[in-house]
Every structure is written in structure tokens, then in C-alpha cells.
LUMDO-171727 format. One record per residue (C-alpha): x, y, z. Coordinates in nm, 2 decimals. Layout:
<sites>
{site {X Y Z}}
...
</sites>
This chain:
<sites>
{site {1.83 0.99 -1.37}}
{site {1.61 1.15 -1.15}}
{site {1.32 1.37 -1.23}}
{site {1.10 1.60 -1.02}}
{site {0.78 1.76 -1.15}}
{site {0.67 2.09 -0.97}}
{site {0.44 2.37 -1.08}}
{site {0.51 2.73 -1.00}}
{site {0.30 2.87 -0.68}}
{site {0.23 2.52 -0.57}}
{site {0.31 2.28 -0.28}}
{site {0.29 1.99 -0.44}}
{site {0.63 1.82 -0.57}}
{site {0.61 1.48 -0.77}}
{site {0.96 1.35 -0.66}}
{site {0.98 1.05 -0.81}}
{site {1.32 0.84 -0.70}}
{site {1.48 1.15 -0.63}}
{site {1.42 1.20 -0.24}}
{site {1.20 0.92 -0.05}}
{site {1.09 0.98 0.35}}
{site {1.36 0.73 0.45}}
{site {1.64 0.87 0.22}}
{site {1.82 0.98 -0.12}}
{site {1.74 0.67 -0.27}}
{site {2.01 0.45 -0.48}}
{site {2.32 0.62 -0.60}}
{site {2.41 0.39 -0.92}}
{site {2.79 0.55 -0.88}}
{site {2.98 0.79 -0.61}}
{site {2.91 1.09 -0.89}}
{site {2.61 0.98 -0.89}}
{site {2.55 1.03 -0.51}}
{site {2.72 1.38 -0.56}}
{site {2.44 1.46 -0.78}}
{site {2.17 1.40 -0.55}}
{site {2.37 1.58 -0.27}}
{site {2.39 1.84 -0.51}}
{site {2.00 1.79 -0.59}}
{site {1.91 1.83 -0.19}}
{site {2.12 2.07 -0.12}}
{site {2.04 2.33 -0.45}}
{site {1.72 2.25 -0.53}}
{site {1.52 2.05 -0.22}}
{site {1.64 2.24 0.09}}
{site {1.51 2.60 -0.10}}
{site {1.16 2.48 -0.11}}
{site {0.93 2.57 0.23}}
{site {0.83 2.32 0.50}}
{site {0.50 2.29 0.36}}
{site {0.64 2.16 0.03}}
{site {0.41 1.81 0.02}}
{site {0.64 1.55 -0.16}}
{site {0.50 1.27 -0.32}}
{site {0.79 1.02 -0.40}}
{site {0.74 0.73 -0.67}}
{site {0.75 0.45 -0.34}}
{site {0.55 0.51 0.00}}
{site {0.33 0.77 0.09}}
{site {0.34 1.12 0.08}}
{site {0.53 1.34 0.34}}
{site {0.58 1.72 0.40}}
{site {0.93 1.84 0.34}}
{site {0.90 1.99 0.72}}
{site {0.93 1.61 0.85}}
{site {1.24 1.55 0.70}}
{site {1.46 1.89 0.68}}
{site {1.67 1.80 0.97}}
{site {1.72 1.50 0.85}}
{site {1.82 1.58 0.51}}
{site {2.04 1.89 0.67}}
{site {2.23 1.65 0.90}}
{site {2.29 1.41 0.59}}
{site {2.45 1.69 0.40}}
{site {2.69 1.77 0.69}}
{site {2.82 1.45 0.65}}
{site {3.12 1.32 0.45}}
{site {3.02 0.99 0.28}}
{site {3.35 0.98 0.06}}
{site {3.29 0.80 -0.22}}
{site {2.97 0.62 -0.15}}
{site {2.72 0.46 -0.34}}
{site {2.45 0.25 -0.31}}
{site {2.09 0.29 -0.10}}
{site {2.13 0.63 0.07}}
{site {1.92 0.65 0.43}}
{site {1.92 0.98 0.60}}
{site {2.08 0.81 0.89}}
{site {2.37 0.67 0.73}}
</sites>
């Protein structure tokens, strides 16, 4: 499961496990991974650049840093993957 806190008229996202600098973070099952697509896609792309994310590992990051990344991800067909997601892959 993946939970993120966010409070109406801020900038400020507590992501926990659901979207990290580096990536998506584990998928546990390929309809798991379609989640989080979903998640990133739905929910994570519609917030502004200057959305600061703090995930439950690493540092904070603005969502600006990693849009393209997380666009480009989404373009990508990844069958039925699972596993650790990087925004490279």
C-alpha cells in the first residue's frame, strides 16, 4: 500500500514509498506496478512543479526535478513488470 499525505493550498507532499527521486519504488506484483502508474500518472503528474516531496527514504526533492523523468517512464511499456521501479528503466 502506498499512502501520501497532502494538505489543501500547500506544497508540501509526505510521499512515503509511493514516489522516491530515483523511482516508483517496489512493485510487490505487475497489478501492483499498474497502480503506481496509475498513482503517477492521476494523481502525481497534476500537482505543480513546486510540489516539495518528501519520500519516506532520502531527502526531499521538488516535483520539477523529476517530471520529465516520471513523464518518459509513463511512455514506456514495462509489460508485466515488477520489482524496484527506477525512472530509467
Amino acid at each position: 500500500m502506498r499512502i501520501l499525505l497532502r494538505v489543501k493550498k500547500d506544497e508540501r507532499v509526505i510521499m512515503g514509498d509511493a514516489v522516491f527521486e530515483s523511482g516508483s519504488g517496489k512493485a510487490w506484483s505487475p497489478e501492483n506496478f499498474q497502480t503506481a502508474l496509475y498513482t503517477l500518472r492521476r494523481l502525481i503528474l497534476a500537482w505543480t512543479d513546486e510540489t516539495c516531496c518528501y519520500p519516506g527514504h532520502g531527502g526531499p526533492f521538488r516535483l520539477a526535478d523529476i517530471r520529465s523523468a516520471i513523464e518518459a517512464f509513463n511512455s514506456r511499456d514495462h509489460g508485466r513488470f515488477c520489482g524496484n521501479a527506477t525512472w530509467g528503466m
